[in-house]
TIVO-2410 file (N, C-alpha, C; in nm, 3 decimals):
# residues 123
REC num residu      c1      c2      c3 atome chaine
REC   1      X   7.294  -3.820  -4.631     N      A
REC   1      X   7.259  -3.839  -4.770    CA      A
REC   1      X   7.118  -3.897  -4.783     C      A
REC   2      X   7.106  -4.004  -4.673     N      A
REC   2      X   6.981  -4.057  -4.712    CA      A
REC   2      X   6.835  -3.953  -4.666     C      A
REC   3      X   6.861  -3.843  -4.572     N      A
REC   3      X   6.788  -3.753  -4.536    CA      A
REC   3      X   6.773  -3.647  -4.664     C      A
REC   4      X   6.869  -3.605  -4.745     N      A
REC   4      X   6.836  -3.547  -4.858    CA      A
REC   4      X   6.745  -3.629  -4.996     C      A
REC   5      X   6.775  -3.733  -4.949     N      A
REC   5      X   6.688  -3.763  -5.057    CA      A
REC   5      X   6.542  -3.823  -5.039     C      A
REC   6      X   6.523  -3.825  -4.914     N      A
REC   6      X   6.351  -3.835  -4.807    CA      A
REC   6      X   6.296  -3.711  -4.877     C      A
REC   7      X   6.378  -3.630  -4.857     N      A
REC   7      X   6.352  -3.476  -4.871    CA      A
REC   7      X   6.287  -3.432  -5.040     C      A
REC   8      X   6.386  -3.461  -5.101     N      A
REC   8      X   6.356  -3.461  -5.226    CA      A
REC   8      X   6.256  -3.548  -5.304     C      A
REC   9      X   6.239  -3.667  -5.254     N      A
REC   9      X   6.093  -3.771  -5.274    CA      A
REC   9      X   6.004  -3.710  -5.220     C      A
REC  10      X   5.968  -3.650  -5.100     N      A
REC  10      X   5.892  -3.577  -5.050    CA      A
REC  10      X   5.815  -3.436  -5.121     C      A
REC  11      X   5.904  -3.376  -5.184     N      A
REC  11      X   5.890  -3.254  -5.226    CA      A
REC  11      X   5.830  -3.266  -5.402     C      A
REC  12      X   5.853  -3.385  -5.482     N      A
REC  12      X   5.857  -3.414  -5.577    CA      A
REC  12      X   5.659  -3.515  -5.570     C      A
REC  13      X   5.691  -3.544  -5.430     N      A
REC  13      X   5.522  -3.657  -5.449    CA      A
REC  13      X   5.451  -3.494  -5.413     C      A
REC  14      X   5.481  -3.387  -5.307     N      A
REC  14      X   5.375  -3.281  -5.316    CA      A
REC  14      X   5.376  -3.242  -5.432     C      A
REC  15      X   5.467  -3.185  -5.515     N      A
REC  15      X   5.443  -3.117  -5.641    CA      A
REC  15      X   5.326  -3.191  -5.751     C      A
REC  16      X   5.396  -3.354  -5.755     N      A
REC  16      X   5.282  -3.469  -5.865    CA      A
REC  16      X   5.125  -3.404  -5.759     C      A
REC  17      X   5.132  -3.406  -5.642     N      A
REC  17      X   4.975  -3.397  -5.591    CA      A
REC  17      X   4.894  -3.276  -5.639     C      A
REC  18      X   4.952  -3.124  -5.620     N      A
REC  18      X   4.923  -3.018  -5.667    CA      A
REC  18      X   4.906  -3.014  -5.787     C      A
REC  19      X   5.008  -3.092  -5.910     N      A
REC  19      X   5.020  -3.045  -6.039    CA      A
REC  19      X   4.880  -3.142  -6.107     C      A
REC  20      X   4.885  -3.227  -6.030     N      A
REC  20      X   4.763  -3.331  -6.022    CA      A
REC  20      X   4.635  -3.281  -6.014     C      A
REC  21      X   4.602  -3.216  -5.915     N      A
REC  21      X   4.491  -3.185  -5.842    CA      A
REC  21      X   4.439  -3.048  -5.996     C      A
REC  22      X   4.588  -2.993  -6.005     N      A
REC  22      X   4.519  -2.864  -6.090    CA      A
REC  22      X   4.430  -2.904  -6.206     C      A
REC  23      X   4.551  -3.012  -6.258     N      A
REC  23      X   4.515  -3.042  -6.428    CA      A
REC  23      X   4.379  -3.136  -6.389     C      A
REC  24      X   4.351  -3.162  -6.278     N      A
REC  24      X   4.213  -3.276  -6.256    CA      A
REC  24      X   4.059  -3.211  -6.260     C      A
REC  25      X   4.083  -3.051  -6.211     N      A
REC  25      X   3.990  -2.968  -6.204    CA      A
REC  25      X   3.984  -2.885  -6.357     C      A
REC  26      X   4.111  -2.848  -6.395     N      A
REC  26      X   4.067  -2.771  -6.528    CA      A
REC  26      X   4.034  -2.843  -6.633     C      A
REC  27      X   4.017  -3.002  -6.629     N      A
REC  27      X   4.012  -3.103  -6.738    CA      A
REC  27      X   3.860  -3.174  -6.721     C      A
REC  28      X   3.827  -3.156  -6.831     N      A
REC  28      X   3.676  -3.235  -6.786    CA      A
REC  28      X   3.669  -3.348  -6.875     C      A
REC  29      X   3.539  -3.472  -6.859     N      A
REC  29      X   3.552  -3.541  -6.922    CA      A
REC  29      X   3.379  -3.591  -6.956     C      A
REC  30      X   3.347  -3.649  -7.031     N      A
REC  30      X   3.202  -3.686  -7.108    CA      A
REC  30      X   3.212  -3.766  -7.172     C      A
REC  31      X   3.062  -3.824  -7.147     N      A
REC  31      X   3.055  -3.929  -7.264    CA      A
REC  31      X   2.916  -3.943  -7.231     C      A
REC  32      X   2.829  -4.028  -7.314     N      A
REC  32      X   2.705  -4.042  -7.339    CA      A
REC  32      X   2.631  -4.064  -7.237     C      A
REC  33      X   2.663  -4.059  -7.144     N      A
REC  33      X   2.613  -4.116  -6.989    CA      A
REC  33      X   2.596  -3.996  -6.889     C      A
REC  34      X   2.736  -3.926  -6.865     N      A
REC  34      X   2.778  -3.827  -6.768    CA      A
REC  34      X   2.883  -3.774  -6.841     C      A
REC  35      X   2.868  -3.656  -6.730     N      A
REC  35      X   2.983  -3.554  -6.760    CA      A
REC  35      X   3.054  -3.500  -6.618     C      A
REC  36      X   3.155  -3.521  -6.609     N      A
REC  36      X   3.229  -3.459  -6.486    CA      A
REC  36      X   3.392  -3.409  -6.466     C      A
REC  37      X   3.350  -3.321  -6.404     N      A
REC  37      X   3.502  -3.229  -6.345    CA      A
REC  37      X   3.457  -3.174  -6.220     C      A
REC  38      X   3.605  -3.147  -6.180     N      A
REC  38      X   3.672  -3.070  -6.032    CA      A
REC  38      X   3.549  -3.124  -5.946     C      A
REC  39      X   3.548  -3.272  -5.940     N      A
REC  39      X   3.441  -3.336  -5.828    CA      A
REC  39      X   3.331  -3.382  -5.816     C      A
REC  40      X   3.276  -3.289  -5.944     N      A
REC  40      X   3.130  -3.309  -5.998    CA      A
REC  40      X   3.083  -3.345  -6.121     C      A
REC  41      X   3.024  -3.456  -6.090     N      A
REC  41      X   2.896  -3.552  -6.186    CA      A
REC  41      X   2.788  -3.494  -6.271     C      A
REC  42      X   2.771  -3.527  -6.337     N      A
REC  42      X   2.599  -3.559  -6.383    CA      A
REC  42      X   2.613  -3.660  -6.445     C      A
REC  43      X   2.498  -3.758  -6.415     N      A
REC  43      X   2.512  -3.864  -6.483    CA      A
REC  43      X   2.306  -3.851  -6.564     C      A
REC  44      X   2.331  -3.843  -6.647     N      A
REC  44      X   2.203  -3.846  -6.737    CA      A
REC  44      X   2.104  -3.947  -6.758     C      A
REC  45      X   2.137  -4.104  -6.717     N      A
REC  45      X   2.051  -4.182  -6.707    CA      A
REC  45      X   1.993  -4.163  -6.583     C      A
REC  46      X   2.069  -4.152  -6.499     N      A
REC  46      X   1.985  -4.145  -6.358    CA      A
REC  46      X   1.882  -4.028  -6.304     C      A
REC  47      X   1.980  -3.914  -6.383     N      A
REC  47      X   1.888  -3.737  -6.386    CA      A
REC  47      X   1.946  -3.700  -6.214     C      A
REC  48      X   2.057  -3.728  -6.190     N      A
REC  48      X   2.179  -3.677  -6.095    CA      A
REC  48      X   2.282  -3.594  -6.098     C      A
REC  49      X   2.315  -3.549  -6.028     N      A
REC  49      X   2.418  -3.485  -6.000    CA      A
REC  49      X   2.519  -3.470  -5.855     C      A
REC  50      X   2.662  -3.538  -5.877     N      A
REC  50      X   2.674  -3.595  -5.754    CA      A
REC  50      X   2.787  -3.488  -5.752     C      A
REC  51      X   2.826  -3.404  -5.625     N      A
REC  51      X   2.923  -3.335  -5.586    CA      A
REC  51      X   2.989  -3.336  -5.477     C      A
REC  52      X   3.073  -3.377  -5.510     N      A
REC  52      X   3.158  -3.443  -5.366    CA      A
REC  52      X   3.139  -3.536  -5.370     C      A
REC  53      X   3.060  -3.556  -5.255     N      A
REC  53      X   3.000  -3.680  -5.181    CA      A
REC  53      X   2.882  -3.701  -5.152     C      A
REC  54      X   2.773  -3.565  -5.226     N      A
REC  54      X   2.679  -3.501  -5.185    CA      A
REC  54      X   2.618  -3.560  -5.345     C      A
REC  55      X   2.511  -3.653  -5.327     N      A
REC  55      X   2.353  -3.684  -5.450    CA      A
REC  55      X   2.283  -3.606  -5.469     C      A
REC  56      X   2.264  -3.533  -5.537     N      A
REC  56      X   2.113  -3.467  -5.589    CA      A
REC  56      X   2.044  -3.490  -5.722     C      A
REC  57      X   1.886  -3.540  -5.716     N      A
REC  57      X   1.822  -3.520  -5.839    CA      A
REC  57      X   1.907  -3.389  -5.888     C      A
REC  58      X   1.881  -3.391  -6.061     N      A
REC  58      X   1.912  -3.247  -6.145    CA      A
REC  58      X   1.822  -3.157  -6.085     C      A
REC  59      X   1.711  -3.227  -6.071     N      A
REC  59      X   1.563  -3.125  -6.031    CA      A
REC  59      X   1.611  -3.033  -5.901     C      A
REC  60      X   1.702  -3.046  -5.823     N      A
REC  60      X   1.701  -2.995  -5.709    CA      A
REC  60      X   1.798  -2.930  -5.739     C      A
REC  61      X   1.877  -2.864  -5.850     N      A
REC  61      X   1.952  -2.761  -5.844    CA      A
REC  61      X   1.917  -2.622  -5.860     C      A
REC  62      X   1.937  -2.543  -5.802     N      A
REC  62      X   1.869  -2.403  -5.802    CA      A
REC  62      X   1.887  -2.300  -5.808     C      A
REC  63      X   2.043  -2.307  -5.849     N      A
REC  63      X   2.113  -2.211  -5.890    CA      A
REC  63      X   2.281  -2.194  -5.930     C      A
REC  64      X   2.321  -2.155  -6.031     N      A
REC  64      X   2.471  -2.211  -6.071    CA      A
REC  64      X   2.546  -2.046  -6.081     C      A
REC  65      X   2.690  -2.005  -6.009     N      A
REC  65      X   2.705  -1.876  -6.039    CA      A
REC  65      X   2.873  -1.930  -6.017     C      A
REC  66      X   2.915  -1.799  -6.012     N      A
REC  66      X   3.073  -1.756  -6.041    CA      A
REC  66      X   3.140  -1.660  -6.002     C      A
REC  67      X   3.255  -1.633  -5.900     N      A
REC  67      X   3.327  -1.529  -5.857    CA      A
REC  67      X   3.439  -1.552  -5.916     C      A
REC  68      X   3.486  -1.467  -6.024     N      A
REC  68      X   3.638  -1.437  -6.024    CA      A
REC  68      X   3.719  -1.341  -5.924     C      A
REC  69      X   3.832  -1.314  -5.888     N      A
REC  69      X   3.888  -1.220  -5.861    CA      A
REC  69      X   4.009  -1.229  -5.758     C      A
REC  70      X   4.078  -1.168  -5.697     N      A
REC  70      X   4.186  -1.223  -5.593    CA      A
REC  70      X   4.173  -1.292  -5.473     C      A
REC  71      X   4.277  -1.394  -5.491     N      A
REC  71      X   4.292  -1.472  -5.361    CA      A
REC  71      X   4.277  -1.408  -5.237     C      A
REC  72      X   4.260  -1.523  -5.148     N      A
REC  72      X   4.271  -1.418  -4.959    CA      A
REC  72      X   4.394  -1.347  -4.916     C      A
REC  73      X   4.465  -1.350  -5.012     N      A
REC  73      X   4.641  -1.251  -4.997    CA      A
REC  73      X   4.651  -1.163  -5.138     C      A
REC  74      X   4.541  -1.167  -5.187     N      A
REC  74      X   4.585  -1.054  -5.318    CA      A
REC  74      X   4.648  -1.096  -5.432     C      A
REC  75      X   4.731  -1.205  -5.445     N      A
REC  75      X   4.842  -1.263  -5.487    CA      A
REC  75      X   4.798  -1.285  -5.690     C      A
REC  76      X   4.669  -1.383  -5.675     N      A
REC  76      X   4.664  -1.390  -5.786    CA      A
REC  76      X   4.522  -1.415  -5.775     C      A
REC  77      X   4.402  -1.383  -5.901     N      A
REC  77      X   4.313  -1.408  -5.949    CA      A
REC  77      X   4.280  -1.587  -5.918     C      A
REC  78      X   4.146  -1.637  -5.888     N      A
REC  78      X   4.105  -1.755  -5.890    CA      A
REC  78      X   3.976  -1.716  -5.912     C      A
REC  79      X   3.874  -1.833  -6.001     N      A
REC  79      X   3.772  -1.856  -6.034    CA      A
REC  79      X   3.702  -1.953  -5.928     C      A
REC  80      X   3.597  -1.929  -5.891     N      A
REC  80      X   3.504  -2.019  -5.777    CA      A
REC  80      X   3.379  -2.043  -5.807     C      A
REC  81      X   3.301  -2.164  -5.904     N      A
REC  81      X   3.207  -2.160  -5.895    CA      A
REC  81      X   3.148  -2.237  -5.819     C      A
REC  82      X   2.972  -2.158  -5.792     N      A
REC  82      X   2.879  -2.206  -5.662    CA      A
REC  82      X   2.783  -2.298  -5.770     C      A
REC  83      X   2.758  -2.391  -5.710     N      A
REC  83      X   2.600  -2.463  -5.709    CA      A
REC  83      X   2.522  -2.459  -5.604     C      A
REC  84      X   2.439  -2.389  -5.621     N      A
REC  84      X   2.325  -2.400  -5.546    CA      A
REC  84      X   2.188  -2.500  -5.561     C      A
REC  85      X   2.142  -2.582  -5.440     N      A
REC  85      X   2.108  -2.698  -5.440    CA      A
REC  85      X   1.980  -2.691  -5.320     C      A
REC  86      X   1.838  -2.741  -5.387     N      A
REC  86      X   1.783  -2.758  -5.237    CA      A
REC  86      X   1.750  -2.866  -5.101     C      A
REC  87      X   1.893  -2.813  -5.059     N      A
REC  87      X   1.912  -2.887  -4.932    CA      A
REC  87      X   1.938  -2.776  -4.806     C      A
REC  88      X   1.899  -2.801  -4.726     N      A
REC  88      X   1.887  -2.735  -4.591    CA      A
REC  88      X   1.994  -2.735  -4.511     C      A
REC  89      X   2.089  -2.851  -4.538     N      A
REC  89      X   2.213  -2.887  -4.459    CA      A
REC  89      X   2.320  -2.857  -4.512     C      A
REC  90      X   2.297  -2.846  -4.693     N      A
REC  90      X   2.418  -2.787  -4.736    CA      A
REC  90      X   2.351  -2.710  -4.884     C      A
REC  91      X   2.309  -2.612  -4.896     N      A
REC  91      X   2.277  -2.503  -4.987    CA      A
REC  91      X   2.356  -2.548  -5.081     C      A
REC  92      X   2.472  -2.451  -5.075     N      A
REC  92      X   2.556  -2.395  -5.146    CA      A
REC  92      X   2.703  -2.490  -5.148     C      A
REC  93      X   2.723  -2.495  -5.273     N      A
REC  93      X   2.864  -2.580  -5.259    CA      A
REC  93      X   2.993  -2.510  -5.409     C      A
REC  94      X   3.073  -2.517  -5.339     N      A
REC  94      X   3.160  -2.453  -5.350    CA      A
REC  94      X   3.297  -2.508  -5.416     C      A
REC  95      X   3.327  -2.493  -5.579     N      A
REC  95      X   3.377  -2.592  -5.610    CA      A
REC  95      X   3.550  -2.453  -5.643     C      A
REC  96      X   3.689  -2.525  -5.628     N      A
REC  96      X   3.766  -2.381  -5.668    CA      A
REC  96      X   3.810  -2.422  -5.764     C      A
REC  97      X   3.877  -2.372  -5.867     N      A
REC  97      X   3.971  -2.325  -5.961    CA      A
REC  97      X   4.079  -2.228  -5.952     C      A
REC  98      X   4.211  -2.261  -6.017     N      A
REC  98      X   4.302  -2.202  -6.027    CA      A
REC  98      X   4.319  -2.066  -6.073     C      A
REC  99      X   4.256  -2.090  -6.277     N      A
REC  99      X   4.306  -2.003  -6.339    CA      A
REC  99      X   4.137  -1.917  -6.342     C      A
REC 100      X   4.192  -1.805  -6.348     N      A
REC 100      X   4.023  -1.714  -6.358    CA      A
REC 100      X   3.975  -1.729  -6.501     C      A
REC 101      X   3.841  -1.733  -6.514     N      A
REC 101      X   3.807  -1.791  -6.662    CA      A
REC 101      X   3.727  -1.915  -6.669     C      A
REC 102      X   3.823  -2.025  -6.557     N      A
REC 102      X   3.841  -2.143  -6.542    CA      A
REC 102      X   3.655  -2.146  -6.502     C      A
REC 103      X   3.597  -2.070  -6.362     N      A
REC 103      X   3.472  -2.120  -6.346    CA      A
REC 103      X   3.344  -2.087  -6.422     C      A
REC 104      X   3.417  -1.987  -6.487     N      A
REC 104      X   3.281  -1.965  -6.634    CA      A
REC 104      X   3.248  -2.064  -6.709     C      A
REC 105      X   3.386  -2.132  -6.772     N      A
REC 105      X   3.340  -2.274  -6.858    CA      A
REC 105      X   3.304  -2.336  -6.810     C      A
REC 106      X   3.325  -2.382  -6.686     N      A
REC 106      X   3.310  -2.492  -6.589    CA      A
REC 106      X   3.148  -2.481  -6.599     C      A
REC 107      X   3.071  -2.357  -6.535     N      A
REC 107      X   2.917  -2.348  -6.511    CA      A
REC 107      X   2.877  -2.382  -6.654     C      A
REC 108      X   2.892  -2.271  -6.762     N      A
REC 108      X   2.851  -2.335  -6.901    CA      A
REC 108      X   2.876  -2.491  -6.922     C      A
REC 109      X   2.923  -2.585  -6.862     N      A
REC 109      X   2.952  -2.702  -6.930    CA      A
REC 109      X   2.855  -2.773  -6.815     C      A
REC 110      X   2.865  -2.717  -6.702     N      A
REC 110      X   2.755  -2.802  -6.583    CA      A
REC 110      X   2.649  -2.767  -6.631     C      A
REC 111      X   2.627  -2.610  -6.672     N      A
REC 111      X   2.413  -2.609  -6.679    CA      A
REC 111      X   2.374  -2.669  -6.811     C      A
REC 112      X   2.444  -2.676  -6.913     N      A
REC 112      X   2.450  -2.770  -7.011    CA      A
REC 112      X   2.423  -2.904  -6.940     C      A
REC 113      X   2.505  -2.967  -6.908     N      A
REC 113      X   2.468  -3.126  -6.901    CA      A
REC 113      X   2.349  -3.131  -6.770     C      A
REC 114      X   2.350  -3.020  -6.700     N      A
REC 114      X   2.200  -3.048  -6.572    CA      A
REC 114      X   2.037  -3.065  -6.719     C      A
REC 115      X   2.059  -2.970  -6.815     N      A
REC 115      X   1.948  -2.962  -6.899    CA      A
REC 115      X   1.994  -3.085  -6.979     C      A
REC 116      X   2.050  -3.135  -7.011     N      A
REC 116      X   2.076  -3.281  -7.072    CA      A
REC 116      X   2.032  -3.394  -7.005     C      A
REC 117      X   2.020  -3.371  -6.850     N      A
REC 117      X   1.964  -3.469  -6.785    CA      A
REC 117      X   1.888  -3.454  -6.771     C      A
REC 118      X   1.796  -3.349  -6.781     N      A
REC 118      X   1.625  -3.329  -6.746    CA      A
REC 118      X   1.607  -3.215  -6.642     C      A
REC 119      X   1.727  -3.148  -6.604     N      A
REC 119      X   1.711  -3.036  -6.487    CA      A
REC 119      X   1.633  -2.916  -6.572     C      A
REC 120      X   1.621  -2.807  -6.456     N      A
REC 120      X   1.611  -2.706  -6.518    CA      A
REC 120      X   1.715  -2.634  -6.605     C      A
REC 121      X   1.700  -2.545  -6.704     N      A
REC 121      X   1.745  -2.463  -6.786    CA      A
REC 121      X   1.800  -2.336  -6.694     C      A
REC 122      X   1.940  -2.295  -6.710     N      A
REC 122      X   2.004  -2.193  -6.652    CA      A
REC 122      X   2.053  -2.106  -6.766     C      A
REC 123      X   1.993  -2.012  -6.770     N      A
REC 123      X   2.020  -1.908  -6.926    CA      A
REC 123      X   2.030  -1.775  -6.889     C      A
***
């Protein structure tokens, strides 16, 4: 009995992590300072943008894009958008999404707040 219910606490903290992780990336948040989702910053006083774990001036972003289309098994559609950044050690960074759709707003709401901080304009 007490092994079924390891089991079931177990299965119930992965689900909170996943159901977590989703609604954390498709939800963004702002305020007069910064703006951030699925990992990534801008913070506008500073004229940053932090992803991951990874700092960059706004100035050093260099390119913002978007793949929709099927997973590595076919299964279902996911949205992936890239920032591109000039750094030598890590270009390109790679943020995912669930629902397809999901990384279009996502870029519209990042190249928005990069030009709010003083970056370049992505149009």
């Amino acid at each position: 009995m007490a092994g079924l219910i390891f089991v079931v606490v177990i299965v119930v903290i992965l689900l909170a992590v996943i159901f977590g992780s989703y609604f954390s990336r498709q939800s963004h948040s702002s305020d007069e300072n910064t703006f951030s989702q699925a990992g990534v910053t801008v913070n506008y006083l500073e004229k940053t943008i932090t992803i991951k774990k990874h700092t960059y001036a706004v100035s050093s972003v260099k390119g913002l894009r978007w793949k929709t289309g099927p997973d590595f098994n076919n299964a279902a559609n996911v949205s992936i958008p890239y920032i591109t950044v000039d750094d030598m050690a890590k270009p390109v960074h790679k943020i995912s999404f669930i629902t397809p759709g999901a990384a279009e707003v996502f870029i519209e709401r990042v190249s928005l707040a990069i030009e709010k901080a003083g970056g370049p304009t992505f149009s």
